[in-house]
OpenMM code with the backbone's topology and positions (N, CA, C; nanometers):
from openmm import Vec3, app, unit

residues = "UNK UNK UNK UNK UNK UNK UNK UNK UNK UNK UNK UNK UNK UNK UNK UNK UNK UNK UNK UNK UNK UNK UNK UNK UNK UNK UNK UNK UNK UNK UNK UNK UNK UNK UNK UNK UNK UNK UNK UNK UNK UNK UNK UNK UNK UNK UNK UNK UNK UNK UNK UNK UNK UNK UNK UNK UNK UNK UNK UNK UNK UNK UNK UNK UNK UNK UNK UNK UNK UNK UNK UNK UNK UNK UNK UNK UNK UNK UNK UNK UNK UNK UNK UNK UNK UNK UNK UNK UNK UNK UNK UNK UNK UNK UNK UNK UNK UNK UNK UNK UNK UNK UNK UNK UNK UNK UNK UNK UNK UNK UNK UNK UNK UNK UNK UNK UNK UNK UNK UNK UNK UNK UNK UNK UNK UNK UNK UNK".split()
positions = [
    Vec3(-2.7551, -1.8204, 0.2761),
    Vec3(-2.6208, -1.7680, 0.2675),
    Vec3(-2.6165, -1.6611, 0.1581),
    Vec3(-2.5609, -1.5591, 0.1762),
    Vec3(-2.4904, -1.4596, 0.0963),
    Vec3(-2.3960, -1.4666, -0.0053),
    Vec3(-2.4221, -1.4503, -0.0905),
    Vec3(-2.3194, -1.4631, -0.1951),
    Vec3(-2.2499, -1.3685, -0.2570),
    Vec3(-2.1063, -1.3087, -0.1984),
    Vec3(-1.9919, -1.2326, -0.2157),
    Vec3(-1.9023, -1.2443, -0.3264),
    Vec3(-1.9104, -1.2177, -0.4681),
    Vec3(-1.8494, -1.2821, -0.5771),
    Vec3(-1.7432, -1.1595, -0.6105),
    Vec3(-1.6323, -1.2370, -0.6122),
    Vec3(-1.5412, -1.1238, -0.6808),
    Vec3(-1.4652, -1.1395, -0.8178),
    Vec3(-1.4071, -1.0829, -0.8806),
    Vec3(-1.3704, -1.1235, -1.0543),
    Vec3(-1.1992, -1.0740, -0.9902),
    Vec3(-1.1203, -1.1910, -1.0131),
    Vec3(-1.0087, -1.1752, -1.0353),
    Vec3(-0.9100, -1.1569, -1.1560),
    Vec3(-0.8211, -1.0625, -1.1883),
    Vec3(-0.7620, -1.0440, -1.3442),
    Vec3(-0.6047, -1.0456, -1.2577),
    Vec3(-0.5538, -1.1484, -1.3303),
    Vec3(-0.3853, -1.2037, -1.3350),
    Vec3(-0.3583, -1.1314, -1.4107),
    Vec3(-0.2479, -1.0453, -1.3529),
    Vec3(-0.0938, -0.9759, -1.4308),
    Vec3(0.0506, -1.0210, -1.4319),
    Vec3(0.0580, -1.0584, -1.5263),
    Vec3(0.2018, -1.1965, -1.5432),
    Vec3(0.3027, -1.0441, -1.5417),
    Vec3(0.3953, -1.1061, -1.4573),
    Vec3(0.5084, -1.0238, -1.3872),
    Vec3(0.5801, -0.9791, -1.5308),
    Vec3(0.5916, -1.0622, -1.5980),
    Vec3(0.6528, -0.9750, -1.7398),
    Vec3(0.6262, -0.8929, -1.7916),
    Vec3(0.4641, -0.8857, -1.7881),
    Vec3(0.4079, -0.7332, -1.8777),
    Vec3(0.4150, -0.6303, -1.7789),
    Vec3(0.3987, -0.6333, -1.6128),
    Vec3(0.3906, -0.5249, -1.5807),
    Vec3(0.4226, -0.5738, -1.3776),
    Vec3(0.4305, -0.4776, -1.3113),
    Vec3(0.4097, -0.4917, -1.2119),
    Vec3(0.3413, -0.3899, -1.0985),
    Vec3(0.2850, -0.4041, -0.9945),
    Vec3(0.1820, -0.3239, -0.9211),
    Vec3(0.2983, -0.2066, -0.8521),
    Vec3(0.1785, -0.1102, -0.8116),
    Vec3(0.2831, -0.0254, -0.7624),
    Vec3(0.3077, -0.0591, -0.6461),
    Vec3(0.3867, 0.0464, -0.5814),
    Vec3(0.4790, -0.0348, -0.4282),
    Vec3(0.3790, -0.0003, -0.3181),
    Vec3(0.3630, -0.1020, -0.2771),
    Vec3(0.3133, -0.0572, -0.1346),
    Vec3(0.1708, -0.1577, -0.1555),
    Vec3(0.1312, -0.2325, -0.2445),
    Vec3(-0.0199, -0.3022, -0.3069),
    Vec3(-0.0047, -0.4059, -0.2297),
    Vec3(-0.0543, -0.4283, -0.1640),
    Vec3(-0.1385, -0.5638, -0.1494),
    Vec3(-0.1936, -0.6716, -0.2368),
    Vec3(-0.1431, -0.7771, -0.2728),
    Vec3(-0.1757, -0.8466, -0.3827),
    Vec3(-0.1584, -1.0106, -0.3800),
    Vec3(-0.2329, -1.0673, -0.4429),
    Vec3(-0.2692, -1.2285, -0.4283),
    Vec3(-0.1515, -1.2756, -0.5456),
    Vec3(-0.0544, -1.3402, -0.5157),
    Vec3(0.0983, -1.3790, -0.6096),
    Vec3(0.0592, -1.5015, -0.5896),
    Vec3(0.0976, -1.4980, -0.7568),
    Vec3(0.0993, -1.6789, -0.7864),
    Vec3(0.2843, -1.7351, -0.7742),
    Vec3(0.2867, -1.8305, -0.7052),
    Vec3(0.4275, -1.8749, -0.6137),
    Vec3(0.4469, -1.9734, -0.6921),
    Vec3(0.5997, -2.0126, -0.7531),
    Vec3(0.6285, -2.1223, -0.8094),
    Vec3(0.7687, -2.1717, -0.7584),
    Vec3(0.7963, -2.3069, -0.7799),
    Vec3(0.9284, -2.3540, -0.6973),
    Vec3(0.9457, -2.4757, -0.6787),
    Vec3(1.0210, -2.4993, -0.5622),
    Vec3(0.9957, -2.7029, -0.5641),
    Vec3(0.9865, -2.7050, -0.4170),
    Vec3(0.9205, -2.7758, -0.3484),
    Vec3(0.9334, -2.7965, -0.2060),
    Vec3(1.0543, -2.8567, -0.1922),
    Vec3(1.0801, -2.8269, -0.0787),
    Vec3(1.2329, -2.8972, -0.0290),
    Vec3(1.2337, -3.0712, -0.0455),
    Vec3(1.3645, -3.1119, -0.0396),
    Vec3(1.3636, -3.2934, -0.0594),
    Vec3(1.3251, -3.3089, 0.0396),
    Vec3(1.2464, -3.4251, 0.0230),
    Vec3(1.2013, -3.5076, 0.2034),
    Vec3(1.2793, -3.6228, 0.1757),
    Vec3(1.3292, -3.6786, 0.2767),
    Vec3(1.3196, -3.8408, 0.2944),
    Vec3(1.2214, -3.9421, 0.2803),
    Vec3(1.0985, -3.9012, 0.2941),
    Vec3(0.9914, -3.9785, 0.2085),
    Vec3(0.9323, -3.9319, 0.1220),
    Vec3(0.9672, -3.8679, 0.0092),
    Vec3(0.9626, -3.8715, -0.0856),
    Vec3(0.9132, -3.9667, -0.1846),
    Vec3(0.7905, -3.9595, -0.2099),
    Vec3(0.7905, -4.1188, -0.2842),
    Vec3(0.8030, -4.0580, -0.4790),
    Vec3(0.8360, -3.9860, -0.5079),
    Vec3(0.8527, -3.9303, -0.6342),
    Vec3(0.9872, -3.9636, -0.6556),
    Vec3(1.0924, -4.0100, -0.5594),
    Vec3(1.2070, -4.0840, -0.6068),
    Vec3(1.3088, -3.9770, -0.6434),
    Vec3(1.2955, -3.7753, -0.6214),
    Vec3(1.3576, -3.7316, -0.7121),
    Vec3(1.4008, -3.6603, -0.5906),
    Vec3(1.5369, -3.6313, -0.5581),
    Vec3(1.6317, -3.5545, -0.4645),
    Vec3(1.5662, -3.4065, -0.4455),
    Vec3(1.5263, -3.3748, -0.5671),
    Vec3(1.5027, -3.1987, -0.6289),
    Vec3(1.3429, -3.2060, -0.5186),
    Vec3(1.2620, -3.2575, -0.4918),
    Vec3(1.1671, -3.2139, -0.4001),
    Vec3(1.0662, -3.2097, -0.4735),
    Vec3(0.9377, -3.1755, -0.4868),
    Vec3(0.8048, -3.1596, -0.5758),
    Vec3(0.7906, -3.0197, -0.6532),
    Vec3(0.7736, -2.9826, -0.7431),
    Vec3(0.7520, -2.8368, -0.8053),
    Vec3(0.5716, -2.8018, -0.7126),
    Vec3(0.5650, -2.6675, -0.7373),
    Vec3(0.4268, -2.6290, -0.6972),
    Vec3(0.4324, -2.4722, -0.7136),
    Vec3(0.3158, -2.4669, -0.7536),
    Vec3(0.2383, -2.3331, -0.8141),
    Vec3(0.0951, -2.3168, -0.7205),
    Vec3(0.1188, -2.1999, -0.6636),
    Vec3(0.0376, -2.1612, -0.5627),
    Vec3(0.0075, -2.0031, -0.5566),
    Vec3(-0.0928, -1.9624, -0.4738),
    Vec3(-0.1043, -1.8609, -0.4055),
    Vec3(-0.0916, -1.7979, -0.2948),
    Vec3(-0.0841, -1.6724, -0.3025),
    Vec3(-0.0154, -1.6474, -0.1343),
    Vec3(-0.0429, -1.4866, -0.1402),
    Vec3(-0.1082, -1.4813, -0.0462),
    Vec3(-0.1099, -1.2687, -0.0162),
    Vec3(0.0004, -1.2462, 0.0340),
    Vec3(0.0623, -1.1482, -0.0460),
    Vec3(0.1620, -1.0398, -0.0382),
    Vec3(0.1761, -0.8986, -0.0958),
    Vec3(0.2671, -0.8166, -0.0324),
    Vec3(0.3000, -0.6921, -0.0931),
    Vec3(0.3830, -0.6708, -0.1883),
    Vec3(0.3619, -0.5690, -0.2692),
    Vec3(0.4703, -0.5345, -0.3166),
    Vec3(0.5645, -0.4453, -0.3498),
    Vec3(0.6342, -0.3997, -0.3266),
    Vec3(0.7600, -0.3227, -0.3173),
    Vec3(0.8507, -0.2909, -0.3606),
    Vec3(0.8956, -0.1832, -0.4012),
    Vec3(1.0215, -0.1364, -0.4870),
    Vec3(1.1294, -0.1359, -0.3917),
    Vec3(1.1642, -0.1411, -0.2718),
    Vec3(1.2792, -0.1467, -0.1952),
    Vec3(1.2022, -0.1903, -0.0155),
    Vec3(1.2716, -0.2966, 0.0143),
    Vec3(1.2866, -0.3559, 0.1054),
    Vec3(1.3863, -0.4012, 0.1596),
    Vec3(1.4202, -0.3888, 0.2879),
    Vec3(1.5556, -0.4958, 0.3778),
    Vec3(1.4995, -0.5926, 0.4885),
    Vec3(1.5811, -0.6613, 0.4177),
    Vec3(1.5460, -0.7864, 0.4792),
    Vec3(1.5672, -0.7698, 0.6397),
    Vec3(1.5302, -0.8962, 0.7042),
    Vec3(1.5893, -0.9082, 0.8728),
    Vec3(1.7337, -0.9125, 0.9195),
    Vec3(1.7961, -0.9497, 0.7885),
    Vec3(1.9433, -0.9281, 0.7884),
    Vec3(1.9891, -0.8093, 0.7081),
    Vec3(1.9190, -0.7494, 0.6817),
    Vec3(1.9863, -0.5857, 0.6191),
    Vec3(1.9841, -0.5588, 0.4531),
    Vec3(1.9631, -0.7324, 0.4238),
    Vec3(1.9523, -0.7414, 0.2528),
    Vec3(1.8740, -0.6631, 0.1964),
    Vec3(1.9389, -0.5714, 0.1187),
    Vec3(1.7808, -0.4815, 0.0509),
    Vec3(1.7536, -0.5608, -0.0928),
    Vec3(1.6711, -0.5482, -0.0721),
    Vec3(1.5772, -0.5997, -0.2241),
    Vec3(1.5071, -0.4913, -0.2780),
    Vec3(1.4962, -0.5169, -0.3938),
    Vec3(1.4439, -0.4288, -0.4913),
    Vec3(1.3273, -0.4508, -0.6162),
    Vec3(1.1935, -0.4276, -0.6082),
    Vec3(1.1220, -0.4695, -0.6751),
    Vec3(1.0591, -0.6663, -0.6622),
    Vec3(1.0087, -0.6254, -0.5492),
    Vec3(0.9868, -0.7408, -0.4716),
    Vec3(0.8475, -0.8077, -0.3979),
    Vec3(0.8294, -0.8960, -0.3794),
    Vec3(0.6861, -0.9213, -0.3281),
    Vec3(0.7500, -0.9692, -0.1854),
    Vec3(0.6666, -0.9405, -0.0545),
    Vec3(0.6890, -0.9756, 0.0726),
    Vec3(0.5428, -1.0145, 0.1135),
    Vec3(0.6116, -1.1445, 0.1842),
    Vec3(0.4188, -1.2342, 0.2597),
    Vec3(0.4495, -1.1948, 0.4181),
    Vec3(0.3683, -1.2203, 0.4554),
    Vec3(0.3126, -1.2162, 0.6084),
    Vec3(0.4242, -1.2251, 0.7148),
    Vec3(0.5043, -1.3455, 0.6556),
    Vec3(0.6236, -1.3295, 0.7231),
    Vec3(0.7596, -1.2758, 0.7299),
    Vec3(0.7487, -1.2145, 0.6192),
    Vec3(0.8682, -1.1449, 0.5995),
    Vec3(0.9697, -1.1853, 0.4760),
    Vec3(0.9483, -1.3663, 0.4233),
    Vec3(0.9596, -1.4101, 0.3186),
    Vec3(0.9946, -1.2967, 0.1993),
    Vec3(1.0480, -1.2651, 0.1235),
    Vec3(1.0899, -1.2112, -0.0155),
    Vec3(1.0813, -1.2717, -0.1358),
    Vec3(0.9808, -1.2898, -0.2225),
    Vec3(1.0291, -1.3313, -0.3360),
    Vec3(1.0206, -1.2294, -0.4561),
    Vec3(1.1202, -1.2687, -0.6022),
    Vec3(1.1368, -1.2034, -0.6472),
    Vec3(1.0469, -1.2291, -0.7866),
    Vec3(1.0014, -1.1742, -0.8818),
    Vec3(0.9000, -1.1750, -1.0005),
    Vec3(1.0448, -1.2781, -1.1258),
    Vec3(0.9653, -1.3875, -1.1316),
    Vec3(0.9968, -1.4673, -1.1992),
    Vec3(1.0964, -1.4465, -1.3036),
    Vec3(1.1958, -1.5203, -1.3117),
    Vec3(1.3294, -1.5110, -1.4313),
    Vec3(1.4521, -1.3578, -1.3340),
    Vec3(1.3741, -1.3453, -1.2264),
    Vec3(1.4815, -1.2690, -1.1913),
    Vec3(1.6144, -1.3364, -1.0625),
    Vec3(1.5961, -1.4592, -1.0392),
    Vec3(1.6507, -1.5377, -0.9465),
    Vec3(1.5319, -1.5683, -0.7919),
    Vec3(1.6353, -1.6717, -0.7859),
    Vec3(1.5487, -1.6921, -0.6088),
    Vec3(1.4793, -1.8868, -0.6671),
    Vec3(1.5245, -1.9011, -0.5171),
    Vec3(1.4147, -2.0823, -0.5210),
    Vec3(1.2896, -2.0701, -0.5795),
    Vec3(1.1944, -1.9743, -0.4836),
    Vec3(1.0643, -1.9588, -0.5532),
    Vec3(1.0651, -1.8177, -0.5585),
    Vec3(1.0112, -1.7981, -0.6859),
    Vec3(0.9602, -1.6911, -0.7552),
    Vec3(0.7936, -1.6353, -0.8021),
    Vec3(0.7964, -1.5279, -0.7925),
    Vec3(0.6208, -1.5175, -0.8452),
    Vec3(0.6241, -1.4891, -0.9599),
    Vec3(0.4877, -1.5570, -1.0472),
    Vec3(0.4992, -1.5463, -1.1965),
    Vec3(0.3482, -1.4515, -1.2260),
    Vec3(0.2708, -1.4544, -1.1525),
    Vec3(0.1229, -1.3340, -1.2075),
    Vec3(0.1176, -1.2840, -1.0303),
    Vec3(0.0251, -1.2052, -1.0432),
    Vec3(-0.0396, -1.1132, -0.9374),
    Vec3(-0.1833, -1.0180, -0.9793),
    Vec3(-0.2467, -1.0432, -0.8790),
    Vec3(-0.3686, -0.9963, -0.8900),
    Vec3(-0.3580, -0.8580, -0.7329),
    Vec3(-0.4692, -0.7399, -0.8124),
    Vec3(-0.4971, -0.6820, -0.6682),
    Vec3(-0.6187, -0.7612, -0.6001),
    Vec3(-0.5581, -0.7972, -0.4236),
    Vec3(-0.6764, -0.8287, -0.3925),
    Vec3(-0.8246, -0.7652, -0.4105),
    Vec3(-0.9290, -0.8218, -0.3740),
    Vec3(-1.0482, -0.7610, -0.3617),
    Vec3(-1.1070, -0.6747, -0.2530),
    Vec3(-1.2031, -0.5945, -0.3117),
    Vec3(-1.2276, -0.4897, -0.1729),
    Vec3(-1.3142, -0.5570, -0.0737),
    Vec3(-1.3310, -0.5407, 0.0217),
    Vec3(-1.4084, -0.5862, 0.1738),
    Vec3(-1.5496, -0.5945, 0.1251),
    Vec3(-1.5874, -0.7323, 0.1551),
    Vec3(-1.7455, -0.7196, 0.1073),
    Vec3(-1.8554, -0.6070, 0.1940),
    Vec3(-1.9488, -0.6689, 0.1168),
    Vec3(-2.0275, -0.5081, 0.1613),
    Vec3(-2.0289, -0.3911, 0.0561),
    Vec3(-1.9991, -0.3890, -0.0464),
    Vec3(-2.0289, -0.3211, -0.1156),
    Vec3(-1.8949, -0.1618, -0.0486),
    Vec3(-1.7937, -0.1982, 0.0074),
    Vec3(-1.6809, -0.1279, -0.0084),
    Vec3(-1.5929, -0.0971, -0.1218),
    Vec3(-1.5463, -0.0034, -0.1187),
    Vec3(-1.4550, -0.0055, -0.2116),
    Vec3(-1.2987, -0.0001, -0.1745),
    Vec3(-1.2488, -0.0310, -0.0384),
    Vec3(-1.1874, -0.0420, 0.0132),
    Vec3(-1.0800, -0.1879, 0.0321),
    Vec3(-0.9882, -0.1431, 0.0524),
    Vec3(-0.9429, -0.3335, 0.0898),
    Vec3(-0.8391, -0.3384, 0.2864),
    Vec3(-0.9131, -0.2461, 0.3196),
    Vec3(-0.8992, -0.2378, 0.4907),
    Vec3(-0.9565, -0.1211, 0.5485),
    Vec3(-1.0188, -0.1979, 0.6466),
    Vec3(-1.0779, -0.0580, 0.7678),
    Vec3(-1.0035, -0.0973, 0.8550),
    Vec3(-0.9705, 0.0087, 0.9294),
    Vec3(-0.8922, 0.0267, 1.0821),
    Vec3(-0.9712, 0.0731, 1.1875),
    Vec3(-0.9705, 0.0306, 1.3211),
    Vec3(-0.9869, 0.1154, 1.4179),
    Vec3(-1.1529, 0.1168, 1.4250),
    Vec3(-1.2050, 0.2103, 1.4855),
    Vec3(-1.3397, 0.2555, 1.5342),
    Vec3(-1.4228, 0.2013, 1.4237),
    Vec3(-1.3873, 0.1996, 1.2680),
    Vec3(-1.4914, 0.2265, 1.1732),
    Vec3(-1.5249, 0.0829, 1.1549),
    Vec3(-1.4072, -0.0058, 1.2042),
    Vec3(-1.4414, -0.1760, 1.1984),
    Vec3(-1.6004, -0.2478, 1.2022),
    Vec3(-1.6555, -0.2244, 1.3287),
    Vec3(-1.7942, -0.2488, 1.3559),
    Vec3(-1.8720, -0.2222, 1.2636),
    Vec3(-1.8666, -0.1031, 1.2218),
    Vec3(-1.9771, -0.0576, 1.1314),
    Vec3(-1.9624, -0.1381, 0.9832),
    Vec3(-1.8556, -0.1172, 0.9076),
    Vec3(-1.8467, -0.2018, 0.8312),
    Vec3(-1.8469, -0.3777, 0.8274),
    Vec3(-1.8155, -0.3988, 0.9481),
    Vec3(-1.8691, -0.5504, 0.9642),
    Vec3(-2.0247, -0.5971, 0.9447),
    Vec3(-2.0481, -0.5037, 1.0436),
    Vec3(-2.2768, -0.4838, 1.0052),
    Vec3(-2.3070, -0.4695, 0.8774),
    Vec3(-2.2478, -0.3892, 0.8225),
    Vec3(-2.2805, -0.3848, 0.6185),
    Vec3(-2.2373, -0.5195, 0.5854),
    Vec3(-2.1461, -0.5628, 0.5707),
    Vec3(-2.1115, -0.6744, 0.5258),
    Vec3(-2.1674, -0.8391, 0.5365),
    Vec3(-2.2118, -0.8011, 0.6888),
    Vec3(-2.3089, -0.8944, 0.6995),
    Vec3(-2.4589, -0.8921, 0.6687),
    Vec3(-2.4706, -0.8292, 0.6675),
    Vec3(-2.6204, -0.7744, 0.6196),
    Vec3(-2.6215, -0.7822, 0.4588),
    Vec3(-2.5572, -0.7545, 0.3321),
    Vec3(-2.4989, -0.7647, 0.2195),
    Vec3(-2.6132, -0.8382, 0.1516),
    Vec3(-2.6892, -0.7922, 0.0777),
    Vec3(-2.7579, -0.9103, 0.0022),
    Vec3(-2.7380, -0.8515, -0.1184),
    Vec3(-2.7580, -1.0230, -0.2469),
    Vec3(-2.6731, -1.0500, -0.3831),
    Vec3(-2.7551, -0.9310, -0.4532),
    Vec3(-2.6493, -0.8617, -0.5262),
    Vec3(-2.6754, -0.7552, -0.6017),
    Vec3(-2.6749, -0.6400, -0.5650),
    Vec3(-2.6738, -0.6254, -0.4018),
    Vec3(-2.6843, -0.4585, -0.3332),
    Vec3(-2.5547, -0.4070, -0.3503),
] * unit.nanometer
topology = app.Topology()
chain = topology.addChain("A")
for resn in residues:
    res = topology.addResidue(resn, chain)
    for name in ("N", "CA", "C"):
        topology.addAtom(name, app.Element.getBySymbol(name[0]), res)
């Protein structure tokens, strides 16, 4: 097996934030909703700190027309906002993802050039 190592560096939403349009790995904080089995006994639901790929964005509208402003959006369309600024869950760091292994410096190929960069990538040995 190949070994693809990447170095991740967290940027806590307070000191700074990515520019619009980035692609980026957000650390998610919040409480899951109450269950009925619940065995933690507490109405409020479980807290949790996670990760999640999303963008980020200086102006977005929502599916209902809501614009947001300075914002992270996931896969589904979800909005959250950089921590202490409101919202259930909020993101508190962000990282830029990593580029496409293979020795890219890229973090997407489109179209025709796909193949070829798939063959580099698989082919990839530690240190090239």
């Amino acid at each position: 097996m190949t070994r693809l190592d990447a170095t991740v560096t967290w940027v806590a939403v307070r000191d700074a934030l990515p520019s619009s349009g980035t692609p980026v790995a957000a650390a998610i904080t919040g409480r899951y909703p109450a269950d009925s089995d619940t065995k933690s006994g507490t109405s409020l639901g479980e807290e949790f700190w996670l990760v999640r790929p999303m963008y980020f964005t200086t102006l977005h509208f929502g599916e209902d027309g809501t614009e947001h402003r300075n914002c992270f959006v996931d896969s589904d369309g979800i909005v959250r906002l950089p921590y202490g600024l409101g919202g259930a869950e909020t993101v508190t760091h962000w990282a830029e993802l990593p580029t496409l292994p293979g020795g890219l410096t890229t973090r997407a190929v489109l179209g025709a050039d796909v193949p070829a960069a798939l063959r580099s990538a698989w082919s990839a040995r530690p240190g090239a």
